[in-house]
C-alpha positions as CSV (number, residue, x, y, z in Angstrom):
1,X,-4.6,-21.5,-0.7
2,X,-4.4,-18.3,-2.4
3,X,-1.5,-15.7,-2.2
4,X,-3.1,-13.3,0.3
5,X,-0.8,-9.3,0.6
6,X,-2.0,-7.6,3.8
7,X,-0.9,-4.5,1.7
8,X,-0.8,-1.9,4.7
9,X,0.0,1.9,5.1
10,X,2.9,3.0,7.5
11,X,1.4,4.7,10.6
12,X,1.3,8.1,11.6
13,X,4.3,10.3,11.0
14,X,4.7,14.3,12.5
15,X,4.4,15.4,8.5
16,X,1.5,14.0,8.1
17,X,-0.9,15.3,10.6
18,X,0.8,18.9,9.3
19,X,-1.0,18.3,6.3
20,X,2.6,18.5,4.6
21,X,3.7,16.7,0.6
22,X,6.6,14.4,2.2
23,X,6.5,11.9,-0.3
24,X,10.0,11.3,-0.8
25,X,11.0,12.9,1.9
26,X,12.4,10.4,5.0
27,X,10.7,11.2,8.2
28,X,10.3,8.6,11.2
29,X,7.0,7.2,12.9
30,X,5.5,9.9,15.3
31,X,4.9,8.1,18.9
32,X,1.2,8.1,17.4
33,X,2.4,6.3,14.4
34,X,4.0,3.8,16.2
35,X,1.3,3.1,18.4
36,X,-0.8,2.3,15.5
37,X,0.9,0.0,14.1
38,X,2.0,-1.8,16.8
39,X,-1.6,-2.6,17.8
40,X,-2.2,-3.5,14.0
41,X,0.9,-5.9,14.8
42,X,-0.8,-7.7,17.7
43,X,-3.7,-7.9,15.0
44,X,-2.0,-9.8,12.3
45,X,-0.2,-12.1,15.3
46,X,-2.2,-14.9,15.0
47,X,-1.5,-15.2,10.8
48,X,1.0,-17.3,9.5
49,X,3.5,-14.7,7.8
50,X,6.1,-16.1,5.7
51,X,7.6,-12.7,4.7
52,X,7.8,-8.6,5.3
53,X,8.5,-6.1,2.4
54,X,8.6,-2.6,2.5
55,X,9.6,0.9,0.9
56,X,13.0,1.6,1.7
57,X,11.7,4.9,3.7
58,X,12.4,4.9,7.2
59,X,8.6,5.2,8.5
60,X,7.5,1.9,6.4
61,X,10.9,0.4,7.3
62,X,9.7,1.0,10.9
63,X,6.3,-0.2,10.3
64,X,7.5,-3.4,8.9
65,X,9.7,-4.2,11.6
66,X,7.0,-4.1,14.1
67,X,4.7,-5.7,12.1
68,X,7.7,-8.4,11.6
69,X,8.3,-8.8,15.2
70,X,5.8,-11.3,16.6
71,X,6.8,-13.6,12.9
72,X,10.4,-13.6,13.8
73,X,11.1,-12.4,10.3
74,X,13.5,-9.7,8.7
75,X,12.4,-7.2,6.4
76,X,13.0,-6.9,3.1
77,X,13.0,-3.7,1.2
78,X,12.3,-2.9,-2.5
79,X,12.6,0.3,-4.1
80,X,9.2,0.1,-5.9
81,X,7.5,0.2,-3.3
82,X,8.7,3.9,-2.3
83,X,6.1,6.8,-2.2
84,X,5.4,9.4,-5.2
85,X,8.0,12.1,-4.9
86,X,5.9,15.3,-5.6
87,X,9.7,17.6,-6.5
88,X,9.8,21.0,-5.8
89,X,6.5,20.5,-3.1
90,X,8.4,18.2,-0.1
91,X,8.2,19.3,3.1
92,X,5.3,22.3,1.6
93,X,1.7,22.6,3.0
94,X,-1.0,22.1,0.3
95,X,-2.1,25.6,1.3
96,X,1.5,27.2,0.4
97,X,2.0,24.7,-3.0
98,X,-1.6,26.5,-4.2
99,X,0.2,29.8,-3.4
100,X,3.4,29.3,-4.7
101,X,2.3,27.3,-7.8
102,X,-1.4,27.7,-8.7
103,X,-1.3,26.7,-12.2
104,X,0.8,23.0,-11.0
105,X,-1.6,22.5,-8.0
106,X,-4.4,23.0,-10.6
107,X,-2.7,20.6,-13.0
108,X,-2.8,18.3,-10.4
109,X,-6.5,18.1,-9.3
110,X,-7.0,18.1,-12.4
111,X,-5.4,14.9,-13.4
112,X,-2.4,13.8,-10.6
113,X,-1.9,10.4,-12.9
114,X,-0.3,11.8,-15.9
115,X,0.9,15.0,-13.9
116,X,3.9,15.8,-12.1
117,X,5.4,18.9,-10.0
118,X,9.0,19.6,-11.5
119,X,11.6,16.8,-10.0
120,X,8.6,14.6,-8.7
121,X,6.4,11.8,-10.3
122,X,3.1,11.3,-11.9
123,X,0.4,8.5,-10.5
124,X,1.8,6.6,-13.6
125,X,5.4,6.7,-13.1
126,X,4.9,5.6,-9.4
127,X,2.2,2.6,-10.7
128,X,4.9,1.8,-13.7
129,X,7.4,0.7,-11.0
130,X,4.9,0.0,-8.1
131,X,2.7,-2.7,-9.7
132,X,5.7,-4.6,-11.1
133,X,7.3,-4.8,-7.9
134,X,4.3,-6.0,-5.7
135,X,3.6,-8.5,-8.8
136,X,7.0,-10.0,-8.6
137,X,6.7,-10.3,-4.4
138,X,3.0,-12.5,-5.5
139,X,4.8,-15.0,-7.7
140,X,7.9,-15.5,-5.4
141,X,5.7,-16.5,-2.4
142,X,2.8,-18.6,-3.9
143,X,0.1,-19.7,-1.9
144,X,1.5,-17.8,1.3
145,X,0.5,-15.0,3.4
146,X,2.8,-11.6,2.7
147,X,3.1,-8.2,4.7
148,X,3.7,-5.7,2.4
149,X,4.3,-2.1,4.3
150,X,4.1,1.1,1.7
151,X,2.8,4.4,1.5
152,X,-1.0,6.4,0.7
153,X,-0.8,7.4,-2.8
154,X,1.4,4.3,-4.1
155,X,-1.6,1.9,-2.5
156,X,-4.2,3.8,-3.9
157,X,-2.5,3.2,-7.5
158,X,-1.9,0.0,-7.2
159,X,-5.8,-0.3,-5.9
160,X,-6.5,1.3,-9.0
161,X,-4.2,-0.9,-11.7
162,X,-5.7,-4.1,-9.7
163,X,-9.2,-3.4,-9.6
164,X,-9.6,-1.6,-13.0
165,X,-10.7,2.3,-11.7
166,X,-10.1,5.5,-13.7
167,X,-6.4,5.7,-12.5
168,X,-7.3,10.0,-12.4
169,X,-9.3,9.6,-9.5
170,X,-7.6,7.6,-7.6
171,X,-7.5,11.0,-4.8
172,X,-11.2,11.0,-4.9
173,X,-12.4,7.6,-4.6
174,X,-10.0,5.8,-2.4
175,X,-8.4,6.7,1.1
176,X,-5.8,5.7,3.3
177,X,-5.3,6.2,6.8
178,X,-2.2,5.7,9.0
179,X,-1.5,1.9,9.7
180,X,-4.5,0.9,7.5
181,X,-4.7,-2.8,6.5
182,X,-5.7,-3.9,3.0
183,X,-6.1,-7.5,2.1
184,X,-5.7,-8.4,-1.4
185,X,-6.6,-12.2,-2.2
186,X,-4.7,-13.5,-5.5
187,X,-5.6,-16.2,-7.5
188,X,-2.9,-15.9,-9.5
189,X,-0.9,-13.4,-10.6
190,X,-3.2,-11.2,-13.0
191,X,-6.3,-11.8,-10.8
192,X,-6.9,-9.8,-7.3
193,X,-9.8,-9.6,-5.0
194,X,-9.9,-6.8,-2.9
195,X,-11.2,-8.4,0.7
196,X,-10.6,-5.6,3.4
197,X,-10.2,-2.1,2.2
198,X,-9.0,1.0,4.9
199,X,-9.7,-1.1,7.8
200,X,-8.3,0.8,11.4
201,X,-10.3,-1.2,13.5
202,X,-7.3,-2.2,15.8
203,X,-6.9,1.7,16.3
204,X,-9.4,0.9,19.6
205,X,-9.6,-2.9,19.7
206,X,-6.6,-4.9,18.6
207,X,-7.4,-8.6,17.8
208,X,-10.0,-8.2,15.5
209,X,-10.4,-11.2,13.3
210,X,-9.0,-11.0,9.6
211,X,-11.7,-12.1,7.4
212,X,-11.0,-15.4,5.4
213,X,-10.2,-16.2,1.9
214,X,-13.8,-15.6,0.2
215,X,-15.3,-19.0,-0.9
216,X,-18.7,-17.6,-2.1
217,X,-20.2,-15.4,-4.3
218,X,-17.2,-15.4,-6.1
219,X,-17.2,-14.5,-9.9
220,X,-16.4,-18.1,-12.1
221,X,-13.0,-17.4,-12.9
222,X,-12.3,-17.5,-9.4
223,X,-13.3,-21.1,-9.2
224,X,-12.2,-22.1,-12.4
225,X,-8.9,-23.5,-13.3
226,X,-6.3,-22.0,-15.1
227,X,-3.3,-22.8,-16.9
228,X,0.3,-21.5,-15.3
229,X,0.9,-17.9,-17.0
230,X,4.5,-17.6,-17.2
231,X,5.2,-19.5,-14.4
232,X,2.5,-18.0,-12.6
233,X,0.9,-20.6,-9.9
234,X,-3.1,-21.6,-10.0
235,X,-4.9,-22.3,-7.0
């Protein structure tokens, strides 16, 4: 069996149905938020989970520990994993940031990977210590099943590095909602499939099933063996 990361975003938080930049900023589930997730949690119930990571932020430290509880396992927190820190803009609407500092929100449509608000991060910075960190969680737990809890903009970059898209449009081609579940199948360690992208299904009907491992249709160097990359595994 392949590693499989249900890569999924903390639920809903009161910030972020304000519209608000709270990247770095620490603010707990809303009542919402936790509802979410703990319907995503009777979801993932029925899968064998042999360990929970998240951000060190206390909404994906919450939504980690709810998804944890039916597995019986503790979670484990790695700074990587944190969300972009946009600076100066936490706690700011996106309406007041274009007031208060048109030229930096332009900068920022323009191209948010190599751009950054004074004090905050660029897409890069976040996916220079993002992808290393969920890397190193794939090649601790081979051929296991791992929750990984994180935030909207440092999923969408690591979507992007994994998948090969133009890392500057990573706002305008993927989404994330609250409590969203990704799944992310990998052969080894340098090799992702991307098997179930945004999915909020549980949002109205917990217990849907969790697609399998794909068997079919699969480019060849799925199927084909391959020697251990430093000390990666091979399926």
């Amino acid at each position: 069996m392949n590693t499989r990361i249900f890569l999924i975003r903390h639920g809903a938080t009161m910030l972020s149905t304000e519209d608000r930049f709270a990247g770095a900023t620490d603010v707990p589930l809303s009542d919402e938020g936790r509802d979410q997730v703990r319907r995503l949690a009777v979801r993932l119930s029925g899968e064998k989970i042999s360990a929970v990571y998240a951000s060190p932020l206390g909404r994906t430290v919450e939504t980690a520990r709810l998804l944890a509880e039916p597995h019986a396992l503790d979670v484990v927190t790695r700074e990587g994993l944190r969300e972009i820190s946009h600076g100066h803009w936490e706690q700011l609407t996106r309406r007041e940031v274009d007031e208060r500092f048109p030229e930096e929100s332009a900068a920022w449509e323009a191209d948010p990977y190599t751009f950054a608000p004074p004090g905050g991060e660029s897409g890069l910075a976040v996916t220079a210590r993002a992808l290393p960190a969920l890397l190193e969680i794939v090649r601790t737990h081979p051929h296991a099943q791992i929750i990984v809890a994180s935030h909207k903009a440092t999923i969408r970059l690591l979507l992007s590095s994994l998948l090969g898209f133009d890392p500057r449009r990573y706002r305008d081609n993927l989404d994330q909602n609250p409590a969203a579940l990704n799944i992310i199948d990998f052969k080894d360690s340098v090799r992702a499939r991307l098997t179930l992208f945004n999915d909020t299904s549980h949002y109205t009907a917990a217990g849907l099933a969790i697609p399998a491992i794909p068997t079919a249709r699969l480019s060849k160097w799925w199927h084909s063996p391959q020697a251990p990359i430093d000390g990666d595994f091979v399926s």
